[in-house]
Structure formats: C-alpha cells, structure tokens
N, C-alpha and C positions, 0 to 999 in steps of 0.2 A: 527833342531834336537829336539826331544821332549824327554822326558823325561821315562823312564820303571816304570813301576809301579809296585811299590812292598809290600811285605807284609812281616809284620813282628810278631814273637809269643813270647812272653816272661813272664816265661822262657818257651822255648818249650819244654822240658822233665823234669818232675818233680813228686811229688806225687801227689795222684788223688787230695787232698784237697785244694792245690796250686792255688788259681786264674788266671789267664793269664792275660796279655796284650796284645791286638790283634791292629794292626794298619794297614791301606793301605794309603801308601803315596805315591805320586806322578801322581795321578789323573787328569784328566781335574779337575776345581774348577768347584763346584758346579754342577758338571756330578754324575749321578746315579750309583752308586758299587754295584756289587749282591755277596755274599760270599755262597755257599755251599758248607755244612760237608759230610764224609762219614766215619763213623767208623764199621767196623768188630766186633760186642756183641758176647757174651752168648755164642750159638754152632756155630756160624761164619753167622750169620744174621747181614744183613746190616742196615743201623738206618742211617739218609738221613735232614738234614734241611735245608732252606735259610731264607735267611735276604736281603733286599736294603734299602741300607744307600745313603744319598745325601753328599758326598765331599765339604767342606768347602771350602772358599775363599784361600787356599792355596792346593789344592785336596789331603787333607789328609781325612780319615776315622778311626774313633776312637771308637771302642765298645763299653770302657769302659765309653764313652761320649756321643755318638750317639745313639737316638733311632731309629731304622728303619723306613723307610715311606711304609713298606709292607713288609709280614715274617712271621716266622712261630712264631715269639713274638713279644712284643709293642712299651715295654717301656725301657727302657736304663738296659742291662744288663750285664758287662763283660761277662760272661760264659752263655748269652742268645742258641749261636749257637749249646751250649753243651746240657741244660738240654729241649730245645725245639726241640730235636730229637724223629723221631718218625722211627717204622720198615718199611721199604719196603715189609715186607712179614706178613700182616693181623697175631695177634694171640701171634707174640713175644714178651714173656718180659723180660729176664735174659738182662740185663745191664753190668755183669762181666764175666769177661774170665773164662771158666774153670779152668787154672792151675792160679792160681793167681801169680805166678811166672813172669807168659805175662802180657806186659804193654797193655794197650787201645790205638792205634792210631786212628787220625783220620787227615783226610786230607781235607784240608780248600781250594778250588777254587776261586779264584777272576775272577769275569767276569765283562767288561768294558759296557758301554752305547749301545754302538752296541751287546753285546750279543755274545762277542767274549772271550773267556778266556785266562787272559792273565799272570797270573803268580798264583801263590800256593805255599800253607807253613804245614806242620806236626806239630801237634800238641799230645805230649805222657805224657797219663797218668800212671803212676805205683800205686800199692797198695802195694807192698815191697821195702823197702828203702834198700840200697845197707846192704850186712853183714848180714839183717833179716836173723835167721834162722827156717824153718819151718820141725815140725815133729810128726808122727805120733802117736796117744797115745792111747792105748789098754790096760788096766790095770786096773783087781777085775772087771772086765765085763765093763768099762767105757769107751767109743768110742769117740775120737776128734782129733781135731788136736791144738799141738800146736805152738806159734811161740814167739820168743826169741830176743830180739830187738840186735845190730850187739856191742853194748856198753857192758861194762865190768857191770856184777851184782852185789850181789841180786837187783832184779828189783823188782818194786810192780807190782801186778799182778792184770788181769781181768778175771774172768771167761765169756765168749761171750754164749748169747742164743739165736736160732730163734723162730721164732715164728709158726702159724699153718702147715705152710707150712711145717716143720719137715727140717731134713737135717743140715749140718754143716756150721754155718754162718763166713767161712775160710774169705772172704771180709774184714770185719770187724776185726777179728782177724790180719789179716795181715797189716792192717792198726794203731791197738792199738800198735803192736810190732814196726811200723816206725815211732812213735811217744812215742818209750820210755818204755811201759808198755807190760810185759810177759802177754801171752792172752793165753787163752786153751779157744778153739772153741769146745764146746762140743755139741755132737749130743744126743736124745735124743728118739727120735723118727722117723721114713722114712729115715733111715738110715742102709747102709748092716752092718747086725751083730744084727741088734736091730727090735725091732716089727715097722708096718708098720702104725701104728696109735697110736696118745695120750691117749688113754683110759687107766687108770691102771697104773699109771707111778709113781712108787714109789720116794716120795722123798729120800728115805735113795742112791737112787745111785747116786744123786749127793753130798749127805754128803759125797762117797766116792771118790768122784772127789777133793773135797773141801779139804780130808784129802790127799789124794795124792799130791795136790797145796800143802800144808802146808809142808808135810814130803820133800818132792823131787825136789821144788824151792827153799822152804828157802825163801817167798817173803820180800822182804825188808821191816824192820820193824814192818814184820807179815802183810803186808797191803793189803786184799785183797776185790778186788769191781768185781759186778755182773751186767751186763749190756745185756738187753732184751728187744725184741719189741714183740708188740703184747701181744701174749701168752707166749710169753717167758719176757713180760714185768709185769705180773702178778705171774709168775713163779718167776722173781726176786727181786719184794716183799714178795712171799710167802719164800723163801728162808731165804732172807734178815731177817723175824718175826723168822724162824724155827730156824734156825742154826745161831746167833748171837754172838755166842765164834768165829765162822769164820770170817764172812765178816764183813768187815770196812764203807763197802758204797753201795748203790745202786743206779743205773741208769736205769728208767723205759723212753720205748720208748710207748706211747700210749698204756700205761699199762690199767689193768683192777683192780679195786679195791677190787671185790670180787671174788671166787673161784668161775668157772664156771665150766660147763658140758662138754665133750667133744665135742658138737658141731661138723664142721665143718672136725672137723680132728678125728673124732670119728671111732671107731671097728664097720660095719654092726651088729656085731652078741649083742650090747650092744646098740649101738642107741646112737644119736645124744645127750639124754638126761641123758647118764650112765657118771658113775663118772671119773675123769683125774688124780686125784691127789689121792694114796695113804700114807699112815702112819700109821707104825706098823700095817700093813699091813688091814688098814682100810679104806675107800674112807674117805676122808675129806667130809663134806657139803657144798655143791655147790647151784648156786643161783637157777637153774631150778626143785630141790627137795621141793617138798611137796611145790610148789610156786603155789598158789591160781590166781593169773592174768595173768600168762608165756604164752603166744601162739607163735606160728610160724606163723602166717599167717600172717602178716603182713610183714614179707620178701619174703616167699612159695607163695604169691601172692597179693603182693603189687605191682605197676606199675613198671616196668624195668627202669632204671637201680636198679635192686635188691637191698634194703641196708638192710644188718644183722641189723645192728643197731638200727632199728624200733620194731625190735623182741625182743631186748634187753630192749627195754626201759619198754615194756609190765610186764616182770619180776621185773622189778625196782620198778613196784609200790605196790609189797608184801612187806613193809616196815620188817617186820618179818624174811623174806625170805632173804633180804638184810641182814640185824644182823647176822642170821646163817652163810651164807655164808662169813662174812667182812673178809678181811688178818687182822689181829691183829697186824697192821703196828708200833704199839707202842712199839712193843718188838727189831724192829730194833734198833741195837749199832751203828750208823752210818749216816752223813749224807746222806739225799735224793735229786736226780734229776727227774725229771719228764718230758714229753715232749708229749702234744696234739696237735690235729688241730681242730677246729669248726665245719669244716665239716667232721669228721670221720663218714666215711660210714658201718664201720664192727660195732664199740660199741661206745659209747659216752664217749672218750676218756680225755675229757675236764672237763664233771662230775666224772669219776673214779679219777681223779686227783685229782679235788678239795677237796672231800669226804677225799683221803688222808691227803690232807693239812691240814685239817679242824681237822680230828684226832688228829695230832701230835700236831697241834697247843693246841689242849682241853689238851692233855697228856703232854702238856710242854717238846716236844722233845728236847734232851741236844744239838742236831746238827744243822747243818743250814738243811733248805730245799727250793729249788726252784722250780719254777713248772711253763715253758715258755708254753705257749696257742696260737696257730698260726692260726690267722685270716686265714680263708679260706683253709686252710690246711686238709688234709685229713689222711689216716690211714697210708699212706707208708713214714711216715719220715724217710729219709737214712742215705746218706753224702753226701755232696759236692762230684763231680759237676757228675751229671747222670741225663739220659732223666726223666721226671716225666709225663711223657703224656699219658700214657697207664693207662688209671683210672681203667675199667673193665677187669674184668679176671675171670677166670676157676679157682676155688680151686685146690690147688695141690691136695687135698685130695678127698675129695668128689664131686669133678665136677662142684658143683651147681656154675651158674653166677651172680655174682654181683659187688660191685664198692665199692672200696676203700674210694670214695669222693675224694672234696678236688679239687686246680684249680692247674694247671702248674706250673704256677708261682709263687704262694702260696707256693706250695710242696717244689720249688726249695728254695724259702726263709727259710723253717723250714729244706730243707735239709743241708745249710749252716750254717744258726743261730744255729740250736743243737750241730752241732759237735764243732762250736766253744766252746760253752756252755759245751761239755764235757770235753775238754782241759783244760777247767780254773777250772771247779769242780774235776778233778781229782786233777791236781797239788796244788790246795790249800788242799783237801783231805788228799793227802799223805804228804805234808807240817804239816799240821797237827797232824796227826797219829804220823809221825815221832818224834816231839815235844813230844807229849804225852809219847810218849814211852822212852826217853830219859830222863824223869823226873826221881830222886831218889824215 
C-alpha cells in the first residue's frame, strides 16, 4: 500500500500579508511535484502559475525550502507560486477583488511524476480582518472611503492616496484598518463625483479631508500619517510640507521629490505640461515650467518598452527648474518613510528619495527618516503577497504604453520588505506621538 500524497497550506485563510507554508508530503523521494495556482483577480480574470520541485529523500516538498528545477520562478520563495502569477487573458492587471470585502482564493494542484493530478489545497487571502468596518465618505465635496479597524478606539489614523491612475485606493485602506490603523481612502481624482483628470487639484480639499479626520475621528493622540505611491507619493510630501499642524508622518511610496505637471493623467484641454497642484487658488511651480532641458522625446520615442523616466530625467538637469519646483520637505512635523526601486521606469524614484534625505538631513530634521532602495525594483511597490509580473501597461489615463521597470522578483521583495517597513514606522510613530503628547 503506498502512501496519498498530500498537501498542506498554513495558515490557509488569513490576511493577504500573512506568508504561507506550503508542503507536499508523501511523494515517491526524489520523484519530480508540479504545483499549479489558479486565482479569480480584478473583474473575475484568471491568473495561472507552476513550479516543479524534486521531492527529498523522504518525498516531502517544501517551498518554503525548495527552489524549483523549472517554473515560472527560480529561486526559493514561500509565496513564489503567488506573486509569479500571470493572466491567462493578455492586457490584465487589477490583482484585487472589486468588493474588497471578497477574499482571493486560489487553488493550488499537485501533480505526481506521471503527470497525473493527484490531490489539491485552497489557499485565501483576505484584505479585511474580521469586525473591519468599511464606509462610505462624502462630505464638504470629499469623496472616499473609509475603514475602521473591528477594536475599540480613538485609533490613529492614515489618510491612503493613489497614484496616476486616479481612483480609490480601498486595498490598502482595508488592509491599514486589519492592522490597527483608521484609514480614509480618499479619491481625488477619476473618481464619480470628482473631475476625470489631475490637472487643477486644489490642495485646500484635502486640508478638508484632514479637518474632517480631525473633527469626526478624534484620532488617537491627534496621530495622523499620509501614505502615497506615485503621485500620490509626492502629493504626500507636498501635503506633509503644507499642512503640518495636521499630519504626524509620512509615508512616500516611490514618491517624486518635486511638483510635477500633470503629465500622464493630465486634462486634454490643458496638456501634459499644465499645472496638478493648486493653492489659494494658484498652480504651485512644477518641474516642466519654464524648464530649459524638459523634452518628451526620449519616452514619445525612445525604444519600447517605453520608460517615462528618461523624459524625467531630461527636466532634472534645469538645476534652477529643480529649486522652483522642490516640496519644501523641511516644513514636515513628522517622521519620514520612503520607499524606491533602481529600476523605476515611470520617474527616478531612487533620486527623488535621496534628494529628500539629503534635505532633511542639511535641515537637521527633528524625526527619524528612512528611505529603503530596492535593487531591481521597479515603480509598482505594493504589499505582500500579489502577482508582479505584468511590467507594461496602458495608462489608466492617457493610454500611452509604457513599463513600470523593475524584475518579478525584485518587485515581489520590495512588495514585502515595505509593508513590513510600514508596520514598524508606524508603531514606533504613534509610540512616539503618543509619548510626546502626554508630556506636561
């Protein structure tokens, strides 16, 4: 009688940020396992990967130990099967459920030596921890959603920002509230209710967001942190410098250092090179005005895979043009996070950072600041644990194609290292804050 071969997931239902254990035991030893995934994404597109592992001298199989001898990754990854998924149907990239209420399954096949399939296990992720609760927020024109972690408050809170792509980064929110922290996911742009492009985007509506946070949370110890990628990672610096009686902290996801143009997510009727950011009802200075070196052409037709980034770098070298445009990052009240990859493909994510640092460091900023740099890493730092394989994409905005940068596995590294990175700077953060506030 031989033995079943099984597999086993642990835990198998947990939050998306949760690593697994994945094992097949009871194998011939040293017979070849093939595992293929199949998760339902985004609008119900399927997302497909394998791995073959060779079975040890007791025919166990171990992910978190084994690296594959063929697959659609290399080298030893627990959550390899997860973030080297790719679409079955050319063009897909949303990685999260619509309602974020729905967890992610995905279901894991073991097939034996002969090519025979012979047992399978479920693997679920959630992005609301049981008790979250989530609600919608419309209030003095401010559009978002928020969500409220299932524990007894005041909570410290995050204000959540996307980036070009516009829209409500609920993900993310829903994930800050299962790990403690009241998040208002606030939209800001390509969003019903609100104009369909960044151009023009008065800072004062999110001071009214910030006061609303303030008046109607009550956040704990007044503690409130801004966390953005992209454009909305420059957005939460600029924030961060503007309104500094508000926010406590900031967390830039491959932020941009300087105030840029509307670019990508720009109003046809004002151009790529028209202003994003107003105050008192004036365009702030951004890096592509009256910039003496800026060109397009080096994205507009430079070799495929398109990188923004080359176009940016053009502008960088109006030293003058830089100054104009800089966030005046020194007026932040609060520690800084930071988060690049080397190979960002939209802006040079690595330099905006540094440029920061470098600042606060000259200005002798009162807080800590970090600023993690991810070899090989590209523009789409997430969370834990999602496909990163889809490099090229379609602007939500403007159509044009281009690439992210950045390698799989790389991405998948920065998508884990950040979040952890976020957890520990917030809780020493609000650690902090808290301290401070509690002084006579």
């Amino acid at each position: 009688m031989t033995d079943i071969i099984e597999i086993a997931i642990t835990p198998a239902d947990d939050l998306i940020d949760v690593p697994r254990h994945i094992t097949v035991s009871s194998a011939q030893p040293d017979s070849l396992i093939e595992l293929r995934t199949q998760t339902a994404r985004g609008d119900g597109a399927i997302w497909t990967s394998r791995a073959v592992f060779r079975a040890d001298d007791r025919g166990v199989v171990d992910v978190s130990r084994d690296a594959p001898v063929q697959g659609d990754y290399s080298d030893v990854s627990p959550m390899g099967l997860i973030w080297s998924q790719t679409p079955v149907e050319t063009g897909k990239r949303e990685v999260f459920p619509a309602d974020v209420s729905d967890a992610l399954t995905t279901r894991i096949e073991v097939f034996d030596a002969d090519g025979q399939g012979v047992t399978a296990g479920v693997l679920t992720q959630r992005l609301m921890a049981p008790g979250v609760q989530r609600r919608e927020m419309r209030v003095d024109g401010c559009i978002g959603t928020l969500f409220v972690p299932a524990t007894q408050g005041p909570h410290p809170v995050v204000l959540v920002l996307n980036g070009s792509g516009g829209g409500i980064n609920e993900p993310r929110g829903a994930l800050y509230a299962s790990r403690g922290y009241a998040a208002l996911a606030l939209g800001y742009f390509k969003t019903p209710g609100l104009s369909d492009y960044i151009s023009n985007t008065p800072l004062e509506y999110f001071r009214r967001a910030l006061d609303w946070i303030h008046r109607e949370l009550q956040p704990a110890h007044g503690f409130i942190a801004v966390s953005g990628q992209s454009r909305g990672g420059e957005l939460a610096l600029l924030l961060g410098a503007t309104y500094p009686d508000r926010l406590k902290a900031v967390i830039g996801y491959v932020p941009g250092a300087v105030v840029h143009s509307a670019q990508n997510a720009a109003d046809p009727a004002t151009g790529r090179e028209g202003p994003t950011w107003l105050l008192d009802g004036k365009p702030l200075p951004h890096l592509w005005e009256n910039n003496r070196t800026a060109s397009w052409k080096p994205f507009d037709e430079g070799p495929p895979p398109h990188r923004h980034e080359r176009a940016i770098r053009t502008a960088l070298l109006d030293e003058q043009a830089v100054e104009r445009a800089r966030i005046r990052v020194e007026r932040i009240n609060g520690p800084v996070l930071l988060f690049s990859g080397t190979d960002d493909g939209s802006w040079p994510s690595s330099d905006y950072s540094r440029m920061v640092v470098k600042r606060l460091e000259r200005e002798r900023h009162a807080y800590p600041v970090r600023h993690l740099d991810f070899d090989k890493a590209g523009h789409a730092i997430l969370f834990p644990y999602v496909p990163t394989t889809q490099l090229v994409y379609a602007h939500p905005v403007s159509g044009r194609i281009s690439t992210g940068g950045g390698q799989p596995a790389a991405n998948a590294h920065a998508d884990e290292a950040s979040w952890r990175a976020v957890l520990d700077f917030l809780n020493a953060a609000t650690t902090s804050n808290a301290r401070a506030m509690e002084q006579p």
